[in-house]
C-alpha positions in Angstrom: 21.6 35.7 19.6 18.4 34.9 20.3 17.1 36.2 16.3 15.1 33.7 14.9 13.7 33.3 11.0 10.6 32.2 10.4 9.7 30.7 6.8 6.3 29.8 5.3 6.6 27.4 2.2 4.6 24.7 0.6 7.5 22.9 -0.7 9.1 20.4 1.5 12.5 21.1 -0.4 12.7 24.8 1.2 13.4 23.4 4.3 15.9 21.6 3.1 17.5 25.0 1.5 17.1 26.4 5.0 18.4 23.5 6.9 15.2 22.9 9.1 14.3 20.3 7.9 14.2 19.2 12.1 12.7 22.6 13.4 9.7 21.7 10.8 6.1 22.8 11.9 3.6 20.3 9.6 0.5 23.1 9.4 -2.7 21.3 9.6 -6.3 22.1 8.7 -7.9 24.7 10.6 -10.7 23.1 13.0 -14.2 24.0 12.2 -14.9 26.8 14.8 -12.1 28.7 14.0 -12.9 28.6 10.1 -16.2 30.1 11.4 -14.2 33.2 13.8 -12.5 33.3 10.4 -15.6 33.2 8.4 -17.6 35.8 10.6 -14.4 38.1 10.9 -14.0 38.2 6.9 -17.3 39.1 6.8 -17.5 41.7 9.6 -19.8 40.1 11.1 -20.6 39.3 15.0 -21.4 35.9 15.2 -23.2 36.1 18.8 -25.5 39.1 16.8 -26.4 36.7 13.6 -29.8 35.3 13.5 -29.9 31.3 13.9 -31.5 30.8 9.6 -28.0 32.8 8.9 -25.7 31.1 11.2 -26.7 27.5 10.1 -26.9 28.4 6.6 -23.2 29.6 7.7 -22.0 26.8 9.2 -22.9 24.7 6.0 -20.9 27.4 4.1 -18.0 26.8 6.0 -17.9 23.1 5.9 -17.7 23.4 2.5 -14.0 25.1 3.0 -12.6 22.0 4.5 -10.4 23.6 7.0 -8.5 25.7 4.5 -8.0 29.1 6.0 -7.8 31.0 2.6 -11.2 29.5 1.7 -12.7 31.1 4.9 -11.6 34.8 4.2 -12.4 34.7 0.5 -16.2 33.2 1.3 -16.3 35.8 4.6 -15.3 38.3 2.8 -17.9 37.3 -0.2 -20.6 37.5 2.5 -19.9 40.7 3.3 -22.3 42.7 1.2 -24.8 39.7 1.3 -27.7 40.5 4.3 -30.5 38.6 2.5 -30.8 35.4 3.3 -31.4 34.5 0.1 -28.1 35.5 -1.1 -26.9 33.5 1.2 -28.6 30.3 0.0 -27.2 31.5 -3.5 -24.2 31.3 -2.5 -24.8 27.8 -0.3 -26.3 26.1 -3.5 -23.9 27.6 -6.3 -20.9 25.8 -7.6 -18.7 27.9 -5.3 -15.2 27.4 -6.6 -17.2 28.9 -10.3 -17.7 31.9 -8.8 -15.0 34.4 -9.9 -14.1 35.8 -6.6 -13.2 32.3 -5.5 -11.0 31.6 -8.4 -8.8 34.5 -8.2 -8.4 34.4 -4.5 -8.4 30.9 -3.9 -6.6 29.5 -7.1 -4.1 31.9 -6.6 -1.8 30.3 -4.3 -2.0 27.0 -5.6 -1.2 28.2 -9.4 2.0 30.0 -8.6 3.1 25.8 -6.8 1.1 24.7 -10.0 3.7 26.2 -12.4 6.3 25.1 -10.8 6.1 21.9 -11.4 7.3 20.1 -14.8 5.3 19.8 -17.6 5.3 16.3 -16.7 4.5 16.0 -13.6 1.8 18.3 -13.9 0.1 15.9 -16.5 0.6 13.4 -14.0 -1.0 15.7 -10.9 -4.3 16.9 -13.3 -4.5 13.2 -14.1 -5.6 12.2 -10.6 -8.6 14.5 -10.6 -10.6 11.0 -13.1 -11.2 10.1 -9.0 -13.7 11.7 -6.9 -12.9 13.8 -4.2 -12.1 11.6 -0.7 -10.7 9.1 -3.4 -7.9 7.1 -1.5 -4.8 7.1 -4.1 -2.6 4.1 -4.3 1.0 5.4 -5.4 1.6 1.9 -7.3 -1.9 2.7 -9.0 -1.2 6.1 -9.7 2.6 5.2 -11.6 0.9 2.4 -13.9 -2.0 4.8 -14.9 0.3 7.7 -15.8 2.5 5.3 -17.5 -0.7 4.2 -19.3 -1.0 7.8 -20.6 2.6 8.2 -21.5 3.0 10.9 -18.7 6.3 8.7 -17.9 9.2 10.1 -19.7 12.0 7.5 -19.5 15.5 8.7 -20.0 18.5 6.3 -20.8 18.2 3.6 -18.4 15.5 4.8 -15.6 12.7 2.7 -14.9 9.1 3.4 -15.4 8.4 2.9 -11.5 11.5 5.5 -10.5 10.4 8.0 -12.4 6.8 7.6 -11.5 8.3 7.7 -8.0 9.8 11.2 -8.2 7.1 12.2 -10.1 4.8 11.4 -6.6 7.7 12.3 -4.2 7.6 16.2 -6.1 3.5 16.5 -5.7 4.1 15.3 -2.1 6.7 17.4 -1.3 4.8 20.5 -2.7 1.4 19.5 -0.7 -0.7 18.5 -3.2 -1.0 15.0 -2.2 -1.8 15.0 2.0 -2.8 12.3 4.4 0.2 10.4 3.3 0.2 7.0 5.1 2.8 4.0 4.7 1.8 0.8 5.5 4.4 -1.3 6.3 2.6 -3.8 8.1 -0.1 -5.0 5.6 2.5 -7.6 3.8 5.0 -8.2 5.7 7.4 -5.0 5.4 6.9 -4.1 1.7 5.5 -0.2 1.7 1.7 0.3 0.4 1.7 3.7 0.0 -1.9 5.4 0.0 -2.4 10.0 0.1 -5.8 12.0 -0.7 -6.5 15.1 -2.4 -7.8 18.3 -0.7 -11.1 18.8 -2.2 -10.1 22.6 -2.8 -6.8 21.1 -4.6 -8.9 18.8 -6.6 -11.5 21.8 -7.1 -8.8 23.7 -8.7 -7.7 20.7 -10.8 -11.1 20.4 -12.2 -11.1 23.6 -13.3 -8.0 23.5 -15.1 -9.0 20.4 -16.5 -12.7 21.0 -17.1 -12.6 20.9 -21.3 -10.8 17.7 -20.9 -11.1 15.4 -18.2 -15.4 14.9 -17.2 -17.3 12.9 -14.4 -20.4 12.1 -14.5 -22.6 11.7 -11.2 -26.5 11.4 -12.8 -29.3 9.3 -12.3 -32.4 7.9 -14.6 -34.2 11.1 -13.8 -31.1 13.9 -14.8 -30.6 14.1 -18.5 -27.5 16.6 -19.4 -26.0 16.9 -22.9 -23.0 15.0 -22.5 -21.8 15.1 -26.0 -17.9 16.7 -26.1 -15.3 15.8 -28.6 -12.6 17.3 -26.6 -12.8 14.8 -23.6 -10.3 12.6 -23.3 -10.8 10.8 -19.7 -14.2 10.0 -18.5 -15.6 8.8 -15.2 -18.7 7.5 -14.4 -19.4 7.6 -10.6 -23.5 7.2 -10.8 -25.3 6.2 -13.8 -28.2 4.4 -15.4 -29.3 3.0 -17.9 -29.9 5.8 -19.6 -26.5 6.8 -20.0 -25.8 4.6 -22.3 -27.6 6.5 -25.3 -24.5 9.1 -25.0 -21.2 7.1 -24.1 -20.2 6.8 -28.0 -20.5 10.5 -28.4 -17.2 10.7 -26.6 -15.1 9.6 -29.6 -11.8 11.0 -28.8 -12.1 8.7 -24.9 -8.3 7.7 -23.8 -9.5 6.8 -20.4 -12.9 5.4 -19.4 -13.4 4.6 -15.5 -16.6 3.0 -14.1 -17.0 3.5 -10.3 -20.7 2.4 -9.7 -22.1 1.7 -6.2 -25.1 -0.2 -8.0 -25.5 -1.9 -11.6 -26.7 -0.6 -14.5 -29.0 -2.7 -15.7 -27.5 -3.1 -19.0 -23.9 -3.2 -17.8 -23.2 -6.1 -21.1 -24.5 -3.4 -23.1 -22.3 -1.2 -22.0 -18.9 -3.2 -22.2 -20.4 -3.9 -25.7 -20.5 0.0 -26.4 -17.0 0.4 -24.6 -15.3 -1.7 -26.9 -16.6 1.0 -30.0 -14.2 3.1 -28.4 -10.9 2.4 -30.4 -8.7 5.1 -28.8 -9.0 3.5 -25.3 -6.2 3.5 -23.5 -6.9 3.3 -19.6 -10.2 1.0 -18.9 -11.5 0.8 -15.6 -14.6 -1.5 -14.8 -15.4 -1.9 -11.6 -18.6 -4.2 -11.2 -19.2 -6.7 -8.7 -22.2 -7.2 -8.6 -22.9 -9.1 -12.0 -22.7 -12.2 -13.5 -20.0 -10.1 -16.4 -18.4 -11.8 -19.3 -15.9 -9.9 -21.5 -16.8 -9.8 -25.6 -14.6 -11.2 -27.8 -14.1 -7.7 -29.2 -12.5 -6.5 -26.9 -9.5 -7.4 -28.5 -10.0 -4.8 -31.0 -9.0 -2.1 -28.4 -5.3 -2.7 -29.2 -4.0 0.9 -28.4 -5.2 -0.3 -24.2 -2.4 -0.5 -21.8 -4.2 -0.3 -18.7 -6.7 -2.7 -17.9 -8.1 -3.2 -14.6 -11.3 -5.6 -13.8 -10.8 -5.7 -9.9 -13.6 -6.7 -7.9 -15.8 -8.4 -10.2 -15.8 -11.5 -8.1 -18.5 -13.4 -10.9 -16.1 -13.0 -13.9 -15.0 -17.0 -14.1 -12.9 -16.2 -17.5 -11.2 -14.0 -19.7 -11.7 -14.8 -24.1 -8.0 -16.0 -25.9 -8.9 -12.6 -27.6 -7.2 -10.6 -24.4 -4.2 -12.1 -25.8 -4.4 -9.5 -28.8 -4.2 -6.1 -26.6 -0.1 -6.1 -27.3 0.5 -3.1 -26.1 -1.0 -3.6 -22.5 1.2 -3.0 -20.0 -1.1 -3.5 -16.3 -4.2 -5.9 -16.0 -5.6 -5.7 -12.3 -7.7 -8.3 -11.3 -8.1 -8.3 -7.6 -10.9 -10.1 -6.0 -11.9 -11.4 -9.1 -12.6 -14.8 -6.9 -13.9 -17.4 -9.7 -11.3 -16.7 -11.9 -9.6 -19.9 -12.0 -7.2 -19.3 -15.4 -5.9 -16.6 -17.6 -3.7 -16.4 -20.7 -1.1 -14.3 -21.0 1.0 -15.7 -23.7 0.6 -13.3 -26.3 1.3 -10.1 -23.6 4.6 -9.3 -24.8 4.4 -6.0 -23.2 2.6 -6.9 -19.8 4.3 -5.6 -16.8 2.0 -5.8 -14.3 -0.5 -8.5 -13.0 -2.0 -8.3 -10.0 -4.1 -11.6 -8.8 -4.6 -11.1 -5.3 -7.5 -12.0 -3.7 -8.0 -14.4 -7.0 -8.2 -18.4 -7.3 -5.9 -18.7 -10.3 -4.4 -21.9 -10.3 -2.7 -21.4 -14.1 -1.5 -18.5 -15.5 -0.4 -19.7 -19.5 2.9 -18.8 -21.0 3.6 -16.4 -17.6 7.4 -17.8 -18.1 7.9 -16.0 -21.6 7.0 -12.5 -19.9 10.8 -12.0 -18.8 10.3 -8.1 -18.3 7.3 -8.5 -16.0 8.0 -6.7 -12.7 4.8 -6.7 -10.8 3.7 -10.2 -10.1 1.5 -10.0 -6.4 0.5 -13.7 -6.0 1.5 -17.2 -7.8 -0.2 -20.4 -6.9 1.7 -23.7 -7.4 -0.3 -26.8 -7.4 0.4 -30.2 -8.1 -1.4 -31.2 -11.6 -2.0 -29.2 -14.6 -1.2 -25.6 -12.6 1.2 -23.1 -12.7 5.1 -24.5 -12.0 7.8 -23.1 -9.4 10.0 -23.4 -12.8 8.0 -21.0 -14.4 9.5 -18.1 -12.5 13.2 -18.9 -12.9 13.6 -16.6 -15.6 11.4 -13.8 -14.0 14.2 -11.6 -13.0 12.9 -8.4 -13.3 10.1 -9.0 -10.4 10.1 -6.2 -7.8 8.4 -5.4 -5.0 6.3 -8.0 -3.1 5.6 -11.8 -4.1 3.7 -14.2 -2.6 4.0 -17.6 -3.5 1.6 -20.2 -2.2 2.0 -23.8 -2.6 -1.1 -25.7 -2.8 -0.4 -29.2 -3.3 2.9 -31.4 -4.0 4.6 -30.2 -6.8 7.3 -31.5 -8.9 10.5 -29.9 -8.0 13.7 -29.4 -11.1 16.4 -30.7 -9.4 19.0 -27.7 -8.2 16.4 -25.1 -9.5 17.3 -21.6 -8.4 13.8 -19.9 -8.8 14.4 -16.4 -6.8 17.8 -16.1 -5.9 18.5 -14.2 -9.6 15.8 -11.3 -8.9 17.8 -8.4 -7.0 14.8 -6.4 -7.3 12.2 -8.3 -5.4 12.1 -6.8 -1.6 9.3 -8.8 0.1 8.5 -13.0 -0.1 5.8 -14.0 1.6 5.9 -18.5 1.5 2.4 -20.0 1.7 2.7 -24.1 2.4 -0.4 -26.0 1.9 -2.9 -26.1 4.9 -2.9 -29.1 7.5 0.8 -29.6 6.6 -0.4 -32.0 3.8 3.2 -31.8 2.2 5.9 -34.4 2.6 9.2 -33.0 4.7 11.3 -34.2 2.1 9.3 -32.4 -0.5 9.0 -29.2 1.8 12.8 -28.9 2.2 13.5 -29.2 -1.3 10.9 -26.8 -2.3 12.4 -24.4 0.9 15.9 -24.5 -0.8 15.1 -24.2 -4.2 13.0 -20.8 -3.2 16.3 -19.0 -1.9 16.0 -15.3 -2.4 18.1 -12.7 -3.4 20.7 -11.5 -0.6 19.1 -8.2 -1.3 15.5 -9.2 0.3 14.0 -6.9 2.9 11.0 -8.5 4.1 10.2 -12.3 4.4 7.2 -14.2 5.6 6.7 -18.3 6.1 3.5 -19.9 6.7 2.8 -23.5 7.3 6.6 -25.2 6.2 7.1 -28.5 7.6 10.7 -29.8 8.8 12.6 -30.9 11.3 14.4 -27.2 10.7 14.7 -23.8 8.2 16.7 -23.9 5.1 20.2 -22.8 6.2 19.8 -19.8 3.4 17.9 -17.8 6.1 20.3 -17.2 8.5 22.5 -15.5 5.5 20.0 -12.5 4.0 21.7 -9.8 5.7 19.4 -7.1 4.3 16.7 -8.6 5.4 14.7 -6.0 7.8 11.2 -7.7 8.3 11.0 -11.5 9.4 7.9 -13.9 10.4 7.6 -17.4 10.9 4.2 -18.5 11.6 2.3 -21.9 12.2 5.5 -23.8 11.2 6.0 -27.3 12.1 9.5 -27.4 13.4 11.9 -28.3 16.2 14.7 -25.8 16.4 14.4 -22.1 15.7 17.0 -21.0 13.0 20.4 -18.9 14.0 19.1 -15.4 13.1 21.5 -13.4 15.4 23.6 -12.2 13.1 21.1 -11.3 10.4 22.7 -7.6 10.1 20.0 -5.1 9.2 16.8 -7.3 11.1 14.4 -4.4 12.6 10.9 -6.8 13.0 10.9 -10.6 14.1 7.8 -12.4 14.4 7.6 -16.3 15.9 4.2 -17.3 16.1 2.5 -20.9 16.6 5.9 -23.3 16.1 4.4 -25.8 18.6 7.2 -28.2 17.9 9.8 -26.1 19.9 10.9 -27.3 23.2 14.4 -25.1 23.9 16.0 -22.2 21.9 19.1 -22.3 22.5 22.5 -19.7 22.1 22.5 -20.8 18.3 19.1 -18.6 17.7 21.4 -15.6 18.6 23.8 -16.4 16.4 26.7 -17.7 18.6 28.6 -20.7 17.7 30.0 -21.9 21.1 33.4 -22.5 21.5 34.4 -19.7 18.2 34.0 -16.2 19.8 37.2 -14.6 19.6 38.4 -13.5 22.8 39.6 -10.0 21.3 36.6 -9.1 20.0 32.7 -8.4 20.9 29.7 -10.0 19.0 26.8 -8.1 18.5 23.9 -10.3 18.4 20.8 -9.2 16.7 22.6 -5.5 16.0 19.4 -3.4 15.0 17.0 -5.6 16.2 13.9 -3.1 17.4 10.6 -5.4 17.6 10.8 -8.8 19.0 6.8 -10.9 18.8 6.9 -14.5 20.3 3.3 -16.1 20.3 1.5 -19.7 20.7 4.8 -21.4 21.3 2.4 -24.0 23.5 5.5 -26.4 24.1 8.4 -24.2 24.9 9.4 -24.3 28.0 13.1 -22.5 28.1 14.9 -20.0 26.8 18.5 -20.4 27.1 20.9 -17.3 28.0 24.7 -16.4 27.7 27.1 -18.1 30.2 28.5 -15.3 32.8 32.0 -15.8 30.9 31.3 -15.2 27.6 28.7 -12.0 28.5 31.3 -9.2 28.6 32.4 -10.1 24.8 28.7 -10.6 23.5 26.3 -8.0 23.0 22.8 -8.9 22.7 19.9 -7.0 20.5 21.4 -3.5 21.3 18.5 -1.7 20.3 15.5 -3.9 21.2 12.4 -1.6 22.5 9.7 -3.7 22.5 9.1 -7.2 23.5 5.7 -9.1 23.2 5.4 -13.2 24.8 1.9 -14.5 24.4 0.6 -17.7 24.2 3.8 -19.5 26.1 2.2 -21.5 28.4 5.2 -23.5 29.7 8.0 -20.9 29.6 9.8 -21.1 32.8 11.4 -17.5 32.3 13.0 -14.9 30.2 17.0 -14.5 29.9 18.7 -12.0 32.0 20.4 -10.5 28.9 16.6 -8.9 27.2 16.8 -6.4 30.7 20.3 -5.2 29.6 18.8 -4.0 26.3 16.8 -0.1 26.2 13.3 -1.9 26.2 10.7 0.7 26.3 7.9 -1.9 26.2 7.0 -5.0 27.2 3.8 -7.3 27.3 3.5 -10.9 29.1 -0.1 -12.4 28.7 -2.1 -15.8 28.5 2.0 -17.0 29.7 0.7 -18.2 33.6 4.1 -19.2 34.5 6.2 -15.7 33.2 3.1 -13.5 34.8 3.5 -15.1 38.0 7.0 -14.5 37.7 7.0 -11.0 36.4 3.9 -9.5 38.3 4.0 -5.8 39.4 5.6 -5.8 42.9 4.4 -9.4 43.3 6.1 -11.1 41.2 10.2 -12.7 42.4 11.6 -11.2 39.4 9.5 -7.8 39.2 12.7 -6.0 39.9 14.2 -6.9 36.7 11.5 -5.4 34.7 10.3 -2.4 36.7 12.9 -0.2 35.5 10.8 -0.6 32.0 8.7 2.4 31.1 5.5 0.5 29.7 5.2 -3.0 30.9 1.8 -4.8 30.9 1.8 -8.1 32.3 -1.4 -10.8 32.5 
């Protein structure tokens, strides 16, 4: 008793071996004055003792370790012999992961996790280093560009995306990805999934991959034989025109990425030279700053599977000739703002199109692309655009949609667009602006767009009607809901959604009263043996700009002891609810750890700290802002 085991590991999975995975301690980078204790120690050096030329030139040294303690000894320990200041500026101005001590010491560590892996996933892990170091990686990104390559090995059934998953789950797990953030807020409730690279990791992937994978970072004034037949991927962070002399010496290019913080001056010339390269797999332009058009030639590249023009926000179209690249599987056009139409009726292999941030109205022959799974945005107008019919057969979308309607459409009569894609988690409902759209119109539109009973995370803007499509209050895996700026009377009965986590009501000026209904209790039909839970898993409850409501209705004494309300609600935010007379007694039974009242003069007068008549019904509440 009292023993304890202490493991160090840099693969998630031990712990779960060990069964820790709850006793975890995340190690983080070291801070920058103790990689210089650590530095100086290594070194045997005293610190206080070292002239000011040394320690500055020392402190630059050290930065360049980026808080990994292993870097620090090696580099201290290089130091060692070094008293001329000069050596130390070697050392300062050198490559310093090419220097042979470095390597061994260094690379050590991370080439014993480096075998480890799978052939595969390694392909996939030395494919990320065609980024820059501080590159912000998209998982989604990363999954279509190694399937681009063919890193994706697909077995029986498995999709692309779940392999691609595990493939990023493994490198995660094993620390080579860090910074890991999920942002489940950006879209409603649909994960956007963004890691880095250590720069020593991505140092060490470089080297492994320096005969094969090249980046270029020159101006007008550097010249460097760039000739190599053995490059494959090729990135060009910095360039200039006179580049361009050398980019058809790499013959063998499967991937060609352009990430330019200024234009070169010739940039048509150079998507003119780009389409010489036949082998092309993965094309990357990023440009927006020119007026770019894409050459008819560019159909020629038919081996490309990865296409991605995002930010060029002048491009207004793309030639009939894209329809010839068969084999591409992802075209990427975000923020390319005066694109107004593409064709994709030829793509038979396209899974992936991403539009947002685009104005296309009409996407050509998108309903024969029944395998497509990524489809971000769709806009539906009323003449000569895009038609709610042509998703119907769409049934392999996943992952987030949003579809915005932009005028009055025509609508098929009993059309079931969505309610046949199991795989779509997140729908976010766009209705035009100013509420332009006849009610009759809107409702039919609402019930036609009736999800899958598997959707997780929903979103309406703008609908207009008397009330919500009666679908809603039956997607019981929905986890994320928000209802903003809608034009309606009467909230919909949401109370017995079963996995909710996240409601949002903002801006539905129409509502006067919510009444028991919005809990999900139907008066006069509770069993008297049995308790209803109202809002079961409810955690996050947002009520904003409801200008005309002025009550909110609770549970008779009676019925309270056999009805359960929002069991697990923590936090509670009313703003904008100028006329709300008060809250119901049943939110201060829930375990509310927060709660904000503001720009609500009637609640804040009601609820202020010792003030207020009914502060003593709130001031058992950890954090509670009020006014």
């Amino acid at each position: 008793m009292g023993s304890r085991v202490l493991v160090t590991t840099r693969n998630e999975n031990v712990a779960t071996f060990m069964k820790a995975r709850t006793q975890m301690i995340l190690l983080k980078e070291l801070s920058e004055a103790f990689c210089l204790l650590l530095f100086y120690y290594s070194a045997d050096m005293d610190e206080s003792s070292v002239s000011k030329e040394f320690k500055d030139m020392g402190l630059e040294i050290v930065k360049r370790c980026n808080g990994l303690p292993l870097a620090a000894k090696t580099l201290g320990s290089l130091m060692r012999n070094k008293k001329k200041i000069q050596e130390w500026q070697a050392v300062l101005k050198s490559e310093t992961w090419e220097l042979k001590e470095i390597q061994q010491d260094v690379f050590r560590p991370l080439l014993l996790s480096y075998h480890d892996l799978t052939l595969a996933t390694k392909r996939c892990l030395l494919y990320c280093v065609i980024f820059p170091k501080d590159y912000v990686y998209d998982k989604d990104q990363l999954i279509e560009l190694w399937m681009s390559q063919d890193y994706l090995h697909v077995k029986g059934n498995k999709e692309w995306r779940i392999v691609g998953q595990n493939y990023f789950d493994d490198l995660v797990l094993r620390s080579f990805f860090q910074d890991i953030n999920i942002d489940d807020e950006s879209y409603g409730g649909y994960e956007n999934v963004t890691c880095k690279i250590h720069d020593i990791v991505h140092d060490f992937l470089q080297y492994l991959t320096e005969n094969e994978i090249k980046r270029l970072e020159f101006d007008a004034s550097e010249r460097e034989e760039v000739s190599n037949d053995k490059i494959h991927h090729l990135t060009l962070v910095h360039a200039s025109d006179s580049f361009l002399d050398c980019l058809l010496s790499y013959k063998r290019l499967r991937t060609f990425t352009v990430l330019i913080d200024k234009p070169i001056l010739s940039g048509q010339l150079m998507f003119d030279l780009i389409v010489e390269l036949k082998s092309l797999r993965t094309l990357t332009l990023l440009d927006n700053r020119r007026n770019l058009s894409i050459p008819k030639k560019i159909g020629e590249l038919i081996h490309l599977r990865y296409l991605d023009l995002s930010g060029n926000s002048k491009l207004k179209e793309l030639p009939s000739v894209i329809g010839s690249l068969y084999n591409l599987q992802t075209l990427r056009l975000y923020g390319c703002q005066s694109l107004e139409e593409i064709d994709v009726r030829r793509l038979i292999n396209l899974r992936h199109l991403h539009l947002r941030g685009c104005s296309v109205r009409l996407i050509k022959g998108i309903e024969k692309l029944r395998d497509l799974q990524t489809l971000d945005v769709f806009r539906v107008g009323a003449v000569e655009g895009n038609k709610l019919e042509d998703l119907k057969d769409l049934n392999q979308l996943q992952g987030s949609l949003e579809i915005e309607i932009t005028g009055n459409p025509k609508m098929a009569e009993n059309a079931a667009i969505l309610v046949n894609k199991p795989h779509l988690l997140e729908l976010n409902l766009l209705f035009p602006l100013g509420g332009n759209l006849d009610p009759g119109l809107g409702r039919e539109i609402m019930n036609g767009l009736e999800p899958h009973p598997g959707l997780e995370s929903l979103t309406i803007w703008r609908y207009k009607a008397e009330a919500f499509s009666p679908w809603l209050s039956s997607l019981h895996s929905l986890r994320v809901l928000s209802l903003e700026v809608c034009d309606c009377q009467v909230l919909p009965s949401l109370g017995k959604l079963a996995s909710l986590e996240s409601l949002t009501i903002r801006g539905l000026h129409g509502v006067e009263k919510v009444g028991v209904e919005f809990l999900g209790i139907e008066l006069g039909k509770t069993s008297s043996s049995s308790i209803f839970i109202s809002f079961p898993k409810l955690k996050k409850l947002t009520i904003e700009s409801m200008w005309s409501w002025e009550e909110w209705e609770g549970v008779e004494e009676e019925n309270s002891e056999k009805i359960t309300i929002m069991p697990c609600l923590s936090e509670l935010t009313v703003y904008g609810c100028q006329e709300l007379k008060a809250l119901p007694d049943f939110l201060w039974k829930t375990p509310l750890q927060k709660l904000r009242i503001s720009s609500s003069p009637i609640l804040e007068n009601l609820y202020r700290e010792e003030t207020g008549e009914q502060w003593a019904k709130i001031s058992h509440i950890p954090n509670t802002k009020v006014g």
